[in-house]
N, C-alpha and C positions, 0 to 999 in steps of 0.2 A: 361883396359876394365873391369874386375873384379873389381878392386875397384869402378870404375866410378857404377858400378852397386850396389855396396853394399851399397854404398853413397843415389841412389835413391829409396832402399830402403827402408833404417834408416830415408831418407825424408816422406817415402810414411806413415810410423810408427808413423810419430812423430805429423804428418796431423791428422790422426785420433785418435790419441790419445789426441790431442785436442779436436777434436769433441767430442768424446766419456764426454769429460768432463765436455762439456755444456750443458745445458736444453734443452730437447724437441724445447720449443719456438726460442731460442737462434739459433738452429743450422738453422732454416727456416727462424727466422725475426722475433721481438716480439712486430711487429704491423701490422695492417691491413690498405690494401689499399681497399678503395670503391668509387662505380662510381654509375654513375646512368641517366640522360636524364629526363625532367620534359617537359612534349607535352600539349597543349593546347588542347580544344572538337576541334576545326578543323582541328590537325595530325600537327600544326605548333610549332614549339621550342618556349619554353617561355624563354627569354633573361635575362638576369639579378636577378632572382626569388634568394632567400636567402635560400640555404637546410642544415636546423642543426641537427646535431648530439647530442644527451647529454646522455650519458651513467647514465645507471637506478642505478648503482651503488654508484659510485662514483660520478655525478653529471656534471662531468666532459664533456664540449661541445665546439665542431668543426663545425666551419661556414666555409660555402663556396658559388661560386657563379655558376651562368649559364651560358656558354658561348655562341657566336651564334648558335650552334646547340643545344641550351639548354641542355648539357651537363654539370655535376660536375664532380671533379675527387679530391679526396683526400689520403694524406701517413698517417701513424702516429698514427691510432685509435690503442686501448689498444682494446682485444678481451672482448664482453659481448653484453649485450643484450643495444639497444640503443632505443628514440624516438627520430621519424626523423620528421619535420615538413615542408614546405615548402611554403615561403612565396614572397608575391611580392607586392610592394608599400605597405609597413604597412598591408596586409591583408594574414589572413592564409588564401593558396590554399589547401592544405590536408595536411594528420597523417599519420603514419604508427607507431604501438606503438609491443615494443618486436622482434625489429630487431637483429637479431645472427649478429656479426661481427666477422670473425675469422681470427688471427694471421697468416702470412708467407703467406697470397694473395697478391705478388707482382709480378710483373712482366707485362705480357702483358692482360692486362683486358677485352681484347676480344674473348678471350679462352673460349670456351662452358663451359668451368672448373672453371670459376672465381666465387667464389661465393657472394662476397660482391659487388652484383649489386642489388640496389636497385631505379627503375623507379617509372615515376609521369607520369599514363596519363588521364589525364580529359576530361572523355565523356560527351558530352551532354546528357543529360532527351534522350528518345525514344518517340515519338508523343503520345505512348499508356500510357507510365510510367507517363507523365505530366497530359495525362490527370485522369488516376486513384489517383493521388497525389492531385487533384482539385476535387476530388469527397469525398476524404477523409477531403478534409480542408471543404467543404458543408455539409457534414453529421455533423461532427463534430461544425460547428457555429449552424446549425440546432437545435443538441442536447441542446445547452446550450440557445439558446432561449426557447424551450420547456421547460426546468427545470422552469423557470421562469415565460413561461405563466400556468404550472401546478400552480403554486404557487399561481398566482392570478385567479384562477378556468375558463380558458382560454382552455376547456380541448378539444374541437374539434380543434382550433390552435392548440396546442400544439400536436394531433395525426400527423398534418398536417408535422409540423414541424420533425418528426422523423421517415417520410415515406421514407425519401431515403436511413436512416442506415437501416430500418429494410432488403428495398429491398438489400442492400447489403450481401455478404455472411460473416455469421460468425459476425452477430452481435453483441455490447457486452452485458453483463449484466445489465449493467447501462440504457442501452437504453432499454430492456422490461421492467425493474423498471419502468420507465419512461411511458411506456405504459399502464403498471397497472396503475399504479395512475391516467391517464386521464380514462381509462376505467370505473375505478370505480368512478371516479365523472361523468360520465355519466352516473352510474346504469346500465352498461353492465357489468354485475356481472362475465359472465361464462366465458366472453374474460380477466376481470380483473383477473382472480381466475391463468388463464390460461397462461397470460403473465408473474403473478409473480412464478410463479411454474417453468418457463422456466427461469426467472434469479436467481433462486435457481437452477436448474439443470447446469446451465453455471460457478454459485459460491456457490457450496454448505457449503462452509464454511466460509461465511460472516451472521456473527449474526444476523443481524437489516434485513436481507430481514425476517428472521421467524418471526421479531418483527412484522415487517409493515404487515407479512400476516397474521397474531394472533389478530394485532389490525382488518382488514377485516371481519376475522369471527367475531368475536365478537361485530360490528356491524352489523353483520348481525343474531346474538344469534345462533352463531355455536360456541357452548360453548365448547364443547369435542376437539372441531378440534382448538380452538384458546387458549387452554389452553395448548396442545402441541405444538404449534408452539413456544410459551414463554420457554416452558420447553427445546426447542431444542437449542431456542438462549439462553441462559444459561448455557447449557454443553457445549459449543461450545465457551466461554466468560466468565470462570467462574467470573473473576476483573469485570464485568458489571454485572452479575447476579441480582444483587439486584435491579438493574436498572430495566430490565425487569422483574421481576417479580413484580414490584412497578407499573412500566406501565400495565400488566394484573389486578392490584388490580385498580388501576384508571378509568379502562376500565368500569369495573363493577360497578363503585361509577357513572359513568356516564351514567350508565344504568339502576340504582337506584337497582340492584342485590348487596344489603350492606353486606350481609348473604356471600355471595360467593367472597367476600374479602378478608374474615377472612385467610384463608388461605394460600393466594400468601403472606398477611402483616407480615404473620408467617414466612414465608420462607426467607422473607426482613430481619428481627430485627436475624433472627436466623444466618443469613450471615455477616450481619451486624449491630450491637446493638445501635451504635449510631447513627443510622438511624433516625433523629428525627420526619421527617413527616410522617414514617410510624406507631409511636407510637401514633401519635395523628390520624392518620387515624382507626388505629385499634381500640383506644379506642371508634370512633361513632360508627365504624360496632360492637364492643361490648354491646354501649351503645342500639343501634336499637333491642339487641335482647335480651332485658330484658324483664322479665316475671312478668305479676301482678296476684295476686290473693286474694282474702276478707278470711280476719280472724278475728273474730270478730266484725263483722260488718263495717271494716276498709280493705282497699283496700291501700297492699302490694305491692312492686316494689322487685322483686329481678334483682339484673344484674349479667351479666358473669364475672365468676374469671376474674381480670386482669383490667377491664374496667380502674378501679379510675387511677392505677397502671398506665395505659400507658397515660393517662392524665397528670401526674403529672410527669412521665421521659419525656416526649414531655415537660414539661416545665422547666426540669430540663437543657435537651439539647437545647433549646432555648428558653431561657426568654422574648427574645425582636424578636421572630419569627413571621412568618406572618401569626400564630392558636393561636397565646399566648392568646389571646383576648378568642378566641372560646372556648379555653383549660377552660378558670377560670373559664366561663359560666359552661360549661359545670359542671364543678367540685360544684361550687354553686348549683346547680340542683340537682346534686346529695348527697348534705350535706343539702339541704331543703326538697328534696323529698321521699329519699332512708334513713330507720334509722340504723345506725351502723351494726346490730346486723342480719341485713338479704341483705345487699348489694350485697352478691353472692349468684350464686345456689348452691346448693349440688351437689357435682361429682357425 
């Protein structure tokens, strides 16, 4: 009796000193079992549906199938994070991406405790979900016609066209852009001012809305208010900067305001030096504000520092540009008209 007990002992020792010797995973099982059920929208088992495994790891992927209760069940997964897919006739039914699998889930899989159960069940749309899903694909073909008849100056279509995003809530930006712009080709000035100022409040940090409301004022000689709206799209872009401030000098050549160029074409060439059509640009708005005066009974041309200067880097930086022509004239003009010796003013 004694010995028989010391025996079951020295067994009892020898058991867990085995254990004691294995890993964590080892002593549970160092794979994972998972299950899962893949249901159709009307609560019926999908038969036959393919559900794989591929561990994010290793890459490593386990197929299985649905049985008639649309049930999977598999041994063997290594523990990690996996995407699970589920497919049927060549067609994915759904994802599930970053699924845990964990090690030593074996046993009876229907234990509130199991944790690598991972189900499929495909609802139907809600009457209401379909229909908000169909409101959003109308606004949105809506939108994209309107862009379009803005573009060919369609612009009461084109309000027409973006009356259901606007009635929707939560608008986006792009669609009171869209508004401005039919607004103000209608010369409804206060609703255009009004709609672009709301998709600047909805993206305030998209450049080209301050471009497009800087070019507004400015046709309209709100010169103050459109010279900062450039200046904002600028800080806000500094890689485009030269762009717009090129655009607010254009503005003004278009406005015949030649004088009130000078400026923005400064802040272009100073950004950017190779800027070539800013250099021939600046050179007219120089050239326009030269000063004549009779000395000696001979009538003087003086021009502004710079003028000849940005003529001739404008053709330095493009020889064969589309001012090269305007460039030489210009430069001829002033080696016929202006003599050496008084071509600038005095500072």
């Amino acid at each position: 009796m004694t010995i028989r007990n010391v025996g079951l002992v020295c067994l009892g020792l020898l058991v867990l000193a085995l254990c004691a010797a294995l890993p964590a995973s080892a002593q549970f099982g160092v794979y994972g079992q998972v299950k899962g059920r893949v249901i159709d929208p009307d609560g019926k088992p999908i038969v036959g549906a393919e559900v794989v495994f591929v561990n994010r790891d290793s890459g490593r992927t386990f197929k299985m199938k649905t049985d008639k209760n649309g049930e999977y069940l598999s041994q063997g997964l290594d523990q990690g994070e996996y995407d699970i897919t589920v497919t049927k006739d060549g067609q994915q039914l759904g994802k599930l991406e970053k699924q845990k699998v964990t090690v030593g889930q074996m046993g009876d899989v229907n234990n509130p405790r199991f944790l690598n159960k991972f189900d499929f069940n495909f609802t139907r749309k809600s009457e209401k979900a379909a229909a908000e899903q169909g409101d959003i694909e109308t606004a949105k073909a809506g939108y994209e016609r309107a862009v379009v008849l803005n573009k060919q100056g369609k612009y009461e279509e084109a309000l027409a066209e973006l009356q259901p995003s606007l009635e929707k809530e939560g608008a986006q930006w792009v669609v009171h852009w869209q508004v401005a712009v039919a607004y103000a080709g209608l010369k409804r000035d206060e609703e255009a001012e009004a709609s672009y100022k709301k998709a600047i409040e909805l993206n305030p940090t998209e450049p080209k809305l301050y471009s497009v409301l800087g070019e507004f004022y400015m046709k309209r000689k709100r010169m103050e208010e459109a010279r900062a709206q450039f200046e904002t799209a600028a800080n806000l872009s500094p890689e485009d900067a030269p762009m717009f401030w090129f655009n607010l000098a254009a503005t003004f050549f278009n406005t015949g305001e030649l004088k009130a160029a000078i400026e923005p074409l400064n802040r272009v060439i100073e950004l950017d030096p190779g800027h070539a059509n800013a250099h021939f640009f600046l050179g007219v708005a120089l050239y326009n504000t030269a000063e004549s005066k009779i000395e000696g009974g001979q009538v003087k041309t003086i021009l502004a520092p710079g003028t000849r200067e940005h003529f001739e880097t404008y053709l330095a930086l493009a020889p064969d540009g589309q001012y090269a022509n305007d460039a030489k004239q210009y430069l001829q003009i002033i080696d016929a008209t202006v003599p050496a010796a008084v071509r600038t003013k005095k500072k």
